[in-house]
py3Dmol code that shows the C-alpha trace and the ligand (Angstrom):
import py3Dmol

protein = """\
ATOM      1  CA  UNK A   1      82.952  95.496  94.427  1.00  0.00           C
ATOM      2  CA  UNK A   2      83.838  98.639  96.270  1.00  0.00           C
ATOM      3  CA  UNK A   3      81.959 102.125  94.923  1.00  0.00           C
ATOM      4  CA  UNK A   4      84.906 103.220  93.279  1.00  0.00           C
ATOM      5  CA  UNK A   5      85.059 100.653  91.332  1.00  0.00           C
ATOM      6  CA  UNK A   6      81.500 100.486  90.097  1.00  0.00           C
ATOM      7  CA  UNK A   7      82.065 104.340  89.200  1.00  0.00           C
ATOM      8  CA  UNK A   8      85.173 103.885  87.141  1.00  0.00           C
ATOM      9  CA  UNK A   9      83.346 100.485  85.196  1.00  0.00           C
ATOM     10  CA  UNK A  10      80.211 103.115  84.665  1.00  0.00           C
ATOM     11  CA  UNK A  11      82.671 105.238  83.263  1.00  0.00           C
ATOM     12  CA  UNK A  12      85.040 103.174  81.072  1.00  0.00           C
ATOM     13  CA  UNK A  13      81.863 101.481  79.847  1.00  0.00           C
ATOM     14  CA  UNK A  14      79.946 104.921  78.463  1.00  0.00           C
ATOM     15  CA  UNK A  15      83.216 105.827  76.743  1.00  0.00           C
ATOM     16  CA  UNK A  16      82.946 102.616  75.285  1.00  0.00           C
ATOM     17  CA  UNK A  17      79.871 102.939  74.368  1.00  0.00           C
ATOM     18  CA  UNK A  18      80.472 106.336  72.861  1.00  0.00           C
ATOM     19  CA  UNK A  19      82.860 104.746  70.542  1.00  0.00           C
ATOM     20  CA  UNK A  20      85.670 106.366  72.340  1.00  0.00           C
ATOM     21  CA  UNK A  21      89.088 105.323  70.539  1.00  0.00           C
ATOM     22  CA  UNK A  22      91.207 103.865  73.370  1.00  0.00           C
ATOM     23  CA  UNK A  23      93.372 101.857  74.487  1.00  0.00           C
ATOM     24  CA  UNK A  24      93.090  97.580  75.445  1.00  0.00           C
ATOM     25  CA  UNK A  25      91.469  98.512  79.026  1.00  0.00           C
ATOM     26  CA  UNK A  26      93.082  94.876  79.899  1.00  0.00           C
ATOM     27  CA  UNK A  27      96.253  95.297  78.397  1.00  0.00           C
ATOM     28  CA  UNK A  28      96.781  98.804  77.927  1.00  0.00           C
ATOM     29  CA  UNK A  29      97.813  98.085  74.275  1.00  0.00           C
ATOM     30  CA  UNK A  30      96.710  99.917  71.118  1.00  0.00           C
ATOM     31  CA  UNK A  31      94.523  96.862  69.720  1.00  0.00           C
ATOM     32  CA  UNK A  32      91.147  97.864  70.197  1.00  0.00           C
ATOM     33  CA  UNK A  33      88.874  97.444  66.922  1.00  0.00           C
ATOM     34  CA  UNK A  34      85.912 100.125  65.368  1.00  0.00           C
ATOM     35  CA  UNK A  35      83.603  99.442  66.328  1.00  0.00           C
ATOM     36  CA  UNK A  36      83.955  98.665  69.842  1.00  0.00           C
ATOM     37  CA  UNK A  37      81.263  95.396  69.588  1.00  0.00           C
ATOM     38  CA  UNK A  38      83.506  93.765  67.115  1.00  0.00           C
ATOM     39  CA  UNK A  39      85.870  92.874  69.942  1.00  0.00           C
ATOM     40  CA  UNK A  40      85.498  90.656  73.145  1.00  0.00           C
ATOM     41  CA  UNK A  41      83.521  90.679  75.511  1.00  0.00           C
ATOM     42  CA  UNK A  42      85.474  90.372  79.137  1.00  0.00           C
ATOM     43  CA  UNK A  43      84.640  87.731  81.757  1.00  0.00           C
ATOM     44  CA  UNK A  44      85.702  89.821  84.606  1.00  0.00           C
ATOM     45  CA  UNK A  45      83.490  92.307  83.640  1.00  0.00           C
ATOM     46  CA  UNK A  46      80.559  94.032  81.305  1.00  0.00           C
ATOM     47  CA  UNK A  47      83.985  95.619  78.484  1.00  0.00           C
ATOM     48  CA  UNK A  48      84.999  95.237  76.128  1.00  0.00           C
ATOM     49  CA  UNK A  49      88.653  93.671  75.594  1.00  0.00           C
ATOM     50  CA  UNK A  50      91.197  92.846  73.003  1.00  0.00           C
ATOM     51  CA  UNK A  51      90.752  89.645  70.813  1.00  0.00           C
ATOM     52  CA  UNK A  52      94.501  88.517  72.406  1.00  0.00           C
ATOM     53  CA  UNK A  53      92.887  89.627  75.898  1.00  0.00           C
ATOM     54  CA  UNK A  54      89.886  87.374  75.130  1.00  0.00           C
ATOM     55  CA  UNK A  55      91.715  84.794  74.126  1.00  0.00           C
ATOM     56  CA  UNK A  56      93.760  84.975  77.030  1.00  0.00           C
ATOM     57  CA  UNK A  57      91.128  85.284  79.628  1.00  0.00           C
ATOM     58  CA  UNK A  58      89.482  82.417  77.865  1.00  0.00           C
ATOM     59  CA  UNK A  59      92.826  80.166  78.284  1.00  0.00           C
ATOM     60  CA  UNK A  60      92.554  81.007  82.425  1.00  0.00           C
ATOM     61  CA  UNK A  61      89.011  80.449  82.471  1.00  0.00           C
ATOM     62  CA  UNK A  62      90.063  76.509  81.627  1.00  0.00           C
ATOM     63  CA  UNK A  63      92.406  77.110  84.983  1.00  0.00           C
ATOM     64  CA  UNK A  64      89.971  78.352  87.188  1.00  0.00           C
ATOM     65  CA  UNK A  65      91.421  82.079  86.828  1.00  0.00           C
ATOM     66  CA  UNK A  66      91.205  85.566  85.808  1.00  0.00           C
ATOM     67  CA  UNK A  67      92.766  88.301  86.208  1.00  0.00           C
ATOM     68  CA  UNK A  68      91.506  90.726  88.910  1.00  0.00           C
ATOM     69  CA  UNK A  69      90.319  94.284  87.343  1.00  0.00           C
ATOM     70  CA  UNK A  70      92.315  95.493  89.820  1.00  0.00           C
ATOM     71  CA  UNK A  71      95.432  95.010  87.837  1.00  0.00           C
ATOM     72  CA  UNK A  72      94.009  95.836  84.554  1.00  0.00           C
ATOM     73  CA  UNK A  73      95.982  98.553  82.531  1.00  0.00           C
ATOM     74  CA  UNK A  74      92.753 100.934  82.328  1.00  0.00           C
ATOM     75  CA  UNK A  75      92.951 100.858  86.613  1.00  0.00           C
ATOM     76  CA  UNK A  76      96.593 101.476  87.420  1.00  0.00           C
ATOM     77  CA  UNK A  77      96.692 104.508  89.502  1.00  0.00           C
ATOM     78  CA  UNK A  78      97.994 107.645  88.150  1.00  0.00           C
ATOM     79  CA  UNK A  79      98.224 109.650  91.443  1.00  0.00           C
ATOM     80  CA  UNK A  80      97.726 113.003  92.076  1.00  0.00           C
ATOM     81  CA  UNK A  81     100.285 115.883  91.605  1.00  0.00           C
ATOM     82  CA  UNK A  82     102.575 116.242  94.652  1.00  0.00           C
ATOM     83  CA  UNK A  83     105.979 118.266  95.090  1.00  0.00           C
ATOM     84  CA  UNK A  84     106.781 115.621  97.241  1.00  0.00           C
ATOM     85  CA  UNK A  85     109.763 114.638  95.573  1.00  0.00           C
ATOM     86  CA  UNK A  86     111.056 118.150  95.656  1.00  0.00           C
ATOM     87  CA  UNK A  87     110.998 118.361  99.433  1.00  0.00           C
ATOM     88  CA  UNK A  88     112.809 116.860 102.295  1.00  0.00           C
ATOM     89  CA  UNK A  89     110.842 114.111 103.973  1.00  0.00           C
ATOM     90  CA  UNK A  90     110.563 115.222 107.485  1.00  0.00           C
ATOM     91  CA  UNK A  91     108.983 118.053 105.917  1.00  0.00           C
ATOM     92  CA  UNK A  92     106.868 115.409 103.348  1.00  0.00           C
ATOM     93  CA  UNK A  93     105.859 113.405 107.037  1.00  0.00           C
ATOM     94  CA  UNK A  94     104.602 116.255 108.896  1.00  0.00           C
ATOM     95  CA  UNK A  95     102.499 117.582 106.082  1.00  0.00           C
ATOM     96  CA  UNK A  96     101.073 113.864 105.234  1.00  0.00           C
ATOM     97  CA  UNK A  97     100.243 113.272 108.825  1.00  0.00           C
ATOM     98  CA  UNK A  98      98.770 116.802 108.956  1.00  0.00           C
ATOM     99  CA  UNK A  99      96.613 116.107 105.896  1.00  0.00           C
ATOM    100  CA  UNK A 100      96.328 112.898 105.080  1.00  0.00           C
ATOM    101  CA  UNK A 101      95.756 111.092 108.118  1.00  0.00           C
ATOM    102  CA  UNK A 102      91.806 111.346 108.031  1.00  0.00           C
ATOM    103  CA  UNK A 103      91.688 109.749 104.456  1.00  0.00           C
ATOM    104  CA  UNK A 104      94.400 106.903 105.249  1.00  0.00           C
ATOM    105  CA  UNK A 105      92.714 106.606 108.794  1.00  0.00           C
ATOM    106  CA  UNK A 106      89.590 105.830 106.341  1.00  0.00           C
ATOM    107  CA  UNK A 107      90.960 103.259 103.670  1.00  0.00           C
ATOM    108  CA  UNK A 108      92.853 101.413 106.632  1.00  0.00           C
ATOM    109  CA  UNK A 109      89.271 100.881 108.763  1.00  0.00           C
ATOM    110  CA  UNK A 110      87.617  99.804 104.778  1.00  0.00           C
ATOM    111  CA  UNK A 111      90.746  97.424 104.324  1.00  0.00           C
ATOM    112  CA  UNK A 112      90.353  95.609 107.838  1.00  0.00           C
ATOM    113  CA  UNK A 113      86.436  95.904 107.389  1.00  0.00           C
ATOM    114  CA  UNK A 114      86.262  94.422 103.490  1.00  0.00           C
ATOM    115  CA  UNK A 115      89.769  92.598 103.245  1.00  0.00           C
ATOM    116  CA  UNK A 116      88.297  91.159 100.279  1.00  0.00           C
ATOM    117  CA  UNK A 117      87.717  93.963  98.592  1.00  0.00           C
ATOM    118  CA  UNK A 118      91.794  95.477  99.568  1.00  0.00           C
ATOM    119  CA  UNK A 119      93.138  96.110  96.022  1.00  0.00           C
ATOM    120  CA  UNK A 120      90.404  98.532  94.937  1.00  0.00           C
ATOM    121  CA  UNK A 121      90.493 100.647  98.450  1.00  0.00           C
ATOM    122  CA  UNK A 122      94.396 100.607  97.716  1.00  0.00           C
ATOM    123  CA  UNK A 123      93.904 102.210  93.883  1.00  0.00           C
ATOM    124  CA  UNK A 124      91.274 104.769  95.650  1.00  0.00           C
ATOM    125  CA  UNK A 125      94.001 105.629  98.215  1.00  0.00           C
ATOM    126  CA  UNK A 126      96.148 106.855  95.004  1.00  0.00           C
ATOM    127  CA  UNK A 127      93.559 109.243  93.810  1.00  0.00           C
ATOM    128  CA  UNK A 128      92.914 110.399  97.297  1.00  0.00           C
ATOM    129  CA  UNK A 129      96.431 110.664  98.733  1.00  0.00           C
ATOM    130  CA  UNK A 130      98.398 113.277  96.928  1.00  0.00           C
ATOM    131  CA  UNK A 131     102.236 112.365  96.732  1.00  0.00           C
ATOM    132  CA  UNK A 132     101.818 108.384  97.943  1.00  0.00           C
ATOM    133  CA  UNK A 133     104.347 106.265  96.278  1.00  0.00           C
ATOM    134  CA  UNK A 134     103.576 103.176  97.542  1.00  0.00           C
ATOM    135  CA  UNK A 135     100.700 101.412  99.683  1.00  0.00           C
ATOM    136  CA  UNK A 136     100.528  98.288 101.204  1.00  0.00           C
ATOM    137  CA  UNK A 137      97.041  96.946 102.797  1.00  0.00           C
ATOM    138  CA  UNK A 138      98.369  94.071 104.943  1.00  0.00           C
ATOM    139  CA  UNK A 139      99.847  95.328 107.700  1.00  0.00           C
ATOM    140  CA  UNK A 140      99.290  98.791 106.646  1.00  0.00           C
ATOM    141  CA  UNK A 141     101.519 101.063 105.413  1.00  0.00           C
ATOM    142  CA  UNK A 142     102.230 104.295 102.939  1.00  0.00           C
ATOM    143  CA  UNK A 143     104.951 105.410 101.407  1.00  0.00           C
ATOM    144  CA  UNK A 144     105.643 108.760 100.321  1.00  0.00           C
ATOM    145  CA  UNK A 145     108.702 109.537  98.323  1.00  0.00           C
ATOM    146  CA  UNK A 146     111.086 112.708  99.284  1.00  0.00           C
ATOM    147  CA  UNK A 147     113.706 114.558  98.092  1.00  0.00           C
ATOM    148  CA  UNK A 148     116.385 113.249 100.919  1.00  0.00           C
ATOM    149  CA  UNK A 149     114.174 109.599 101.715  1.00  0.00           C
ATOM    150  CA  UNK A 150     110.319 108.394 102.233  1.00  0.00           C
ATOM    151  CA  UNK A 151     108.356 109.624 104.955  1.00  0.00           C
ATOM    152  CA  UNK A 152     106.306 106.338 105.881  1.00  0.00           C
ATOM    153  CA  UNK A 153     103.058 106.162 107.865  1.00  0.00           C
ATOM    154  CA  UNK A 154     101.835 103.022 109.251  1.00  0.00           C
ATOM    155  CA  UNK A 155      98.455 102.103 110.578  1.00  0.00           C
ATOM    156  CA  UNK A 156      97.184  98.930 113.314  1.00  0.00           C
ATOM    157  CA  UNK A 157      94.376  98.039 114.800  1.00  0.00           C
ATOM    158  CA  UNK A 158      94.548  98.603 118.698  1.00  0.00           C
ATOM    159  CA  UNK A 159      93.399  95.896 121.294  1.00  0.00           C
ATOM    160  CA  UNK A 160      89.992  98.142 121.732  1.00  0.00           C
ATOM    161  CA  UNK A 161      89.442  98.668 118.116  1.00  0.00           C
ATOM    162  CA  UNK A 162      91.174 102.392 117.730  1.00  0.00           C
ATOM    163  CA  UNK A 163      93.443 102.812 114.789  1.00  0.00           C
ATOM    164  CA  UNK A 164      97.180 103.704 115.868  1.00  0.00           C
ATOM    165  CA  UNK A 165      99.398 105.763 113.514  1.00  0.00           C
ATOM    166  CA  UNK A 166     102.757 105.725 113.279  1.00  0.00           C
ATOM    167  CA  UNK A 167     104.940 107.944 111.518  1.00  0.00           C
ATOM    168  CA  UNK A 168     108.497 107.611 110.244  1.00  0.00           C
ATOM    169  CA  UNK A 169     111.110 108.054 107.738  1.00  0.00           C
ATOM    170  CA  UNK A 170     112.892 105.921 105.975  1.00  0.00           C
ATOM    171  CA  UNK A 171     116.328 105.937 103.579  1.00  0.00           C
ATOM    172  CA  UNK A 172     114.742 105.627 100.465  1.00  0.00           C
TER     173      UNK A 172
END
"""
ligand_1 = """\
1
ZN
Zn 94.212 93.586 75.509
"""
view = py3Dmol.view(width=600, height=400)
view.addModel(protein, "pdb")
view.setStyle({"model": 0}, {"cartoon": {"style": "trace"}})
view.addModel(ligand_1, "xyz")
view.setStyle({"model": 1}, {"stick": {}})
view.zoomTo()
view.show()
């Protein structure tokens, strides 16, 4: 488990334990029960869940499955605040590859380095990358949407090991 992840358990976890009234962190649905012991205990992790998530989670355990935290309600990125979508996107590119291209430089080397661990580094690109749209770990490749189109920056792995950026735009 990646360090962002650990952080945002830690911190779903004391709010739980704080009696905080929220949401299903599973299911994102209002069915959480006071107080917060009375409900069920996750496999995937030390939370509480839903009785229908626990029931549910209980049904895949008999398959050899669960559902990755990563696309748990309580983890979907929100993003940060861009006026991306106000602008036109060769304006959008030049400012991403400007800004940006240090911290997607950095969750592209994590993603080839801890494949494994891919879904969390792409939920920490959200909160890192203001304005991103869309990621995708394997190949590499974020999406930023525009006024006019996307500005779209891609990242591989050179023969020597050096990260090569490329930049584009695309219709939509
Ligand atoms: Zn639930």
């Amino acid at each position: 488990m990646t360090d962002y992840m650990t952080h945002k358990l830690a911190d779903l976890r004391a709010r739980q334990e704080a009696e905080e009234h929220m949401s299903c962190p599973r299911c994102g649905a209002d069915t959480m029960k006071h107080p917060v012991h009375t409900n069920a205990m996750s496999r995937v992790a030390d939370i509480f869940i839903c009785d229908a998530c626990g029931t549910t989670e209980a049904l895949l355990a008999h398959m050899n499955q669960q559902t990755p935290l990563t696309n748990w309600a309580a983890f979907k990125p929100t993003g940060l605040p861009s006026d991306f979508k106000a602008r036109l996107a060769r304006d959008v590119l030049e400012e991403v590859v400007r800004n940006q291209t240090e911290t997607l430089t950095r969750i592209f080397r994590l993603c080839q380095d801890d494949p494994k661990n891919a879904a969390e580094y792409r939920l920490e690109a959200f909160e890192s990358c203001p304005g991103l749209t869309e990621l995708w770990t394997e190949p590499f490749a974020a999406k930023y949407q525009a006024l006019d189109g996307s500005a779209v920056v891609r990242l591989t792995m050179s023969g020597d090991g050096h990260p090569l950026l490329e930049a584009g735009l695309a219709d939509k």
